[in-house]
C-alpha positions in Angstrom: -165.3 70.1 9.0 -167.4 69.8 12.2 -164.9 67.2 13.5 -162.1 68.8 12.7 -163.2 72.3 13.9 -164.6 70.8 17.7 -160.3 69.7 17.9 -158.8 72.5 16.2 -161.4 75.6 16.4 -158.3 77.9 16.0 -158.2 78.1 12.2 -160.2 81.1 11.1 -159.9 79.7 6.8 -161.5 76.4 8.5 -164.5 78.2 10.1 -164.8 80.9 6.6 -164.7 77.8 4.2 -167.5 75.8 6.7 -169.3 78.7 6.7 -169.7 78.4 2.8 -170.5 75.4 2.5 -173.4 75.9 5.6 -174.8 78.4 2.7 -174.8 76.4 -0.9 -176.5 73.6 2.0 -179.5 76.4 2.4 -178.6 76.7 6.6 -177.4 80.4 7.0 -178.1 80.3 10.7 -175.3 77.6 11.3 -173.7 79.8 8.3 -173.7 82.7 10.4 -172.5 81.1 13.7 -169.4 79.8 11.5 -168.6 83.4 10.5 -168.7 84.6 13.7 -166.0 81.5 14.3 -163.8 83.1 11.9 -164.0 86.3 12.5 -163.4 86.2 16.3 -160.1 85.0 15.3 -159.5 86.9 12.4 -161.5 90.1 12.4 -160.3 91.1 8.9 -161.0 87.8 7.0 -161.7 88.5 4.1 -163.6 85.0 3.2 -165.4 85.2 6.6 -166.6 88.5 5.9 -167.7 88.0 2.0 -169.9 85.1 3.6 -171.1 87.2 6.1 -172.0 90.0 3.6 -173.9 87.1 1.7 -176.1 85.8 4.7 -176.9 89.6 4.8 -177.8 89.8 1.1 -179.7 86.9 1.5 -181.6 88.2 4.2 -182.4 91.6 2.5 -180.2 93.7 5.0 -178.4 95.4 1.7 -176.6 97.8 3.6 -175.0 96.0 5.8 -174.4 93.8 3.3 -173.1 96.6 1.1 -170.6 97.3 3.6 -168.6 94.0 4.4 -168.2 93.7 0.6 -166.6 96.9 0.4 -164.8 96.7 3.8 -163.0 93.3 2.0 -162.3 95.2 -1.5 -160.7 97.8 0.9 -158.3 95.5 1.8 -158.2 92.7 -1.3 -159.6 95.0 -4.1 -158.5 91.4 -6.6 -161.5 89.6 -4.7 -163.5 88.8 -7.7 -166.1 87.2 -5.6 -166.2 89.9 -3.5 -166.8 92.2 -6.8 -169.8 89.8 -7.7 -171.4 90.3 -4.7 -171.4 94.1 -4.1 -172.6 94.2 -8.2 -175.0 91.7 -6.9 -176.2 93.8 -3.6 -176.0 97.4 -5.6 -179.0 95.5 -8.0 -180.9 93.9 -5.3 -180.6 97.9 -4.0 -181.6 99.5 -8.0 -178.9 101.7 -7.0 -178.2 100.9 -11.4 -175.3 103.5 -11.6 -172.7 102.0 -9.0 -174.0 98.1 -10.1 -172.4 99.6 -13.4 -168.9 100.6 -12.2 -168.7 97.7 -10.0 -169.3 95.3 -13.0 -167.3 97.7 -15.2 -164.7 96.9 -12.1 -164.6 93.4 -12.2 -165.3 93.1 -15.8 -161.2 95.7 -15.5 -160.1 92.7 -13.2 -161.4 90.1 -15.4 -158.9 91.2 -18.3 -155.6 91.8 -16.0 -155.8 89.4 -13.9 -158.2 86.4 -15.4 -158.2 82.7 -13.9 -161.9 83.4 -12.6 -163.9 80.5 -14.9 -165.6 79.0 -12.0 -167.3 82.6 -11.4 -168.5 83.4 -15.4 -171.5 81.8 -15.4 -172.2 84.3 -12.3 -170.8 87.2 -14.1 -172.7 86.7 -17.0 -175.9 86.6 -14.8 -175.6 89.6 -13.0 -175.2 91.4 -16.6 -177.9 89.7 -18.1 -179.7 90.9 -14.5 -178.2 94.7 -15.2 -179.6 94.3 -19.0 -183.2 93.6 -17.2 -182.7 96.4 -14.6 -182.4 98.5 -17.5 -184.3 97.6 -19.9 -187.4 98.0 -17.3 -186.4 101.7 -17.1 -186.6 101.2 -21.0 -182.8 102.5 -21.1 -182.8 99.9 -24.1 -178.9 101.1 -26.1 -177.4 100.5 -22.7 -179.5 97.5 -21.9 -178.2 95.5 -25.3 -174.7 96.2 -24.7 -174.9 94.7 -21.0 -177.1 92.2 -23.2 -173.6 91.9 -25.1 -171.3 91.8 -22.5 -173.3 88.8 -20.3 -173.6 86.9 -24.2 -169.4 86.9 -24.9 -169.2 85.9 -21.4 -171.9 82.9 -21.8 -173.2 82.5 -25.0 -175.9 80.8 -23.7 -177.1 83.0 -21.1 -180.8 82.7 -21.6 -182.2 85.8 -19.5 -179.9 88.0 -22.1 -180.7 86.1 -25.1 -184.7 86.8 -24.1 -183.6 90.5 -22.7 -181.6 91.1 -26.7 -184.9 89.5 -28.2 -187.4 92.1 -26.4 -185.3 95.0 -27.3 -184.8 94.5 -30.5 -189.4 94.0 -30.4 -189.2 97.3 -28.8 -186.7 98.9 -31.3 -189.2 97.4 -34.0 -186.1 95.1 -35.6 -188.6 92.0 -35.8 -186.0 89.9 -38.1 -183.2 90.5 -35.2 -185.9 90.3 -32.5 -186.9 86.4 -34.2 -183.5 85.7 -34.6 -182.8 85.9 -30.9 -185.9 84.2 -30.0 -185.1 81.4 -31.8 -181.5 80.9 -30.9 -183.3 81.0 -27.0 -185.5 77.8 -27.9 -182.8 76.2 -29.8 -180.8 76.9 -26.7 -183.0 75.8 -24.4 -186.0 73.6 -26.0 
C-alpha cells in the first residue's frame, strides 16, 4: 500500500482500505493519519469515515464516534458495517434502547439485502453483548430473545450460550439452565 500510495496518493479507496488494515495491525495512529489521507480527498467517504469512527470507538470518544457512523448511514444507510459499529458505540455508551433499533436495523438489512457472512460472527457478538447489557439490568424476557437472535446467527456463540444458561438459573429452569451449560463445554471444552 505504502509504495503504491507515496506514487499515487490521489486515491482516497487506497488511503480508506490502508487505513483498515493500519487498525486489525493494532497502529491507529498511522490508522488515523491514513484517514485523514482519504478524507482530504473525499470528504464524504464513507470507508474513510467508518474507520475513523472506529479509531474513535476505540479510543473511547463515543460521541464522536457516534456521529461519523451516522453521518455515513446518512448517505449509505445499506453499510452493514457501518450498522455494526454504531450498535457497537450505542453499547459501549449503555444508551440499551437505540443499540436495540440499530441491531433491529441491521438485523431489517440482514433479511432484504443478505451477502453479509463475513460480518455474522460480529453480529452475533454484539447480540450476545445486548443479551449481557440486559441481563445486568435483570431485563431477563428480552435478554433470552437477544440470547436467541445472536444463537440462529452463531450457534456457537459462547457469551449467549453462558448469558441463555444464567437466565434460565435465575428464572429457576435448572434442567434448561444445565442443558445450556453443557452444550457451552461441549462447545468449547
Amino acid at each position: 500500500y505504502k509504495a503504491f500510495l507515496d506514487r499515487e496518493p490521489g486515491h482516497a479507496d487506497t488511503w480508506a482500505d490502508y487505513a483498515g488494515k493500519l487498525l486489525l495491525l493494532g497502529k491507529p495512529k498511522e490508522a488515523k493519519e491514513a484517514c485523514a489521507m482519504a478524507l482530504a480527498i473525499d470528504p464524504y467517504h464513507a470507508a474513510a469515515k467508518i474507520n475513523q469512527g472506529s479509531i474513535l470507538l476505540r479510543q473511547g470518544r463515543l460521541d464522536d464516534a457516534e456521529l461519523e457512523f451516522r453521518s455515513v448511514l446518512e448517505t449509505e444507510p445499506q453499510r452493514m458495517d457501518a450498522r455494526l459499529f454504531l450498535a457497537q458505540c450505542l453499547l459501549k455508551k449503555q444508551d440499551l434502547e437505540k443499540a436495540r433499533l440499530a441491531l433491529e436495523e441491521a438485523g431489517r438489512l440482514w433479511i432484504v439485502k443478505g451477502n453479509y457472512s463475513g460480518l455474522q460472527s460480529h453480529f452475533a457478538e454484539l447480540w450476545a453483548l445486548f443479551s449481557t447489557a440486559l441481563l445486568e439490568k435483570q431485563r431477563l424476557d428480552e435478554a433470552g430473545k437477544a440470547c436467541a437472535t445472536a444463537l440462529q446467527l452463531d450457534p456457537t456463540n459462547f457469551r449467549a450460550t453462558a448469558n441463555l444458561g444464567s437466565i434460565q438459573l435465575l428464572q429457576g429452569d435448572l434442567d434448561e439452565a444445565e442443558f445450556h451449560i453443557r452444550r457451552l463445554l461441549a462447545d468449547h471444552p
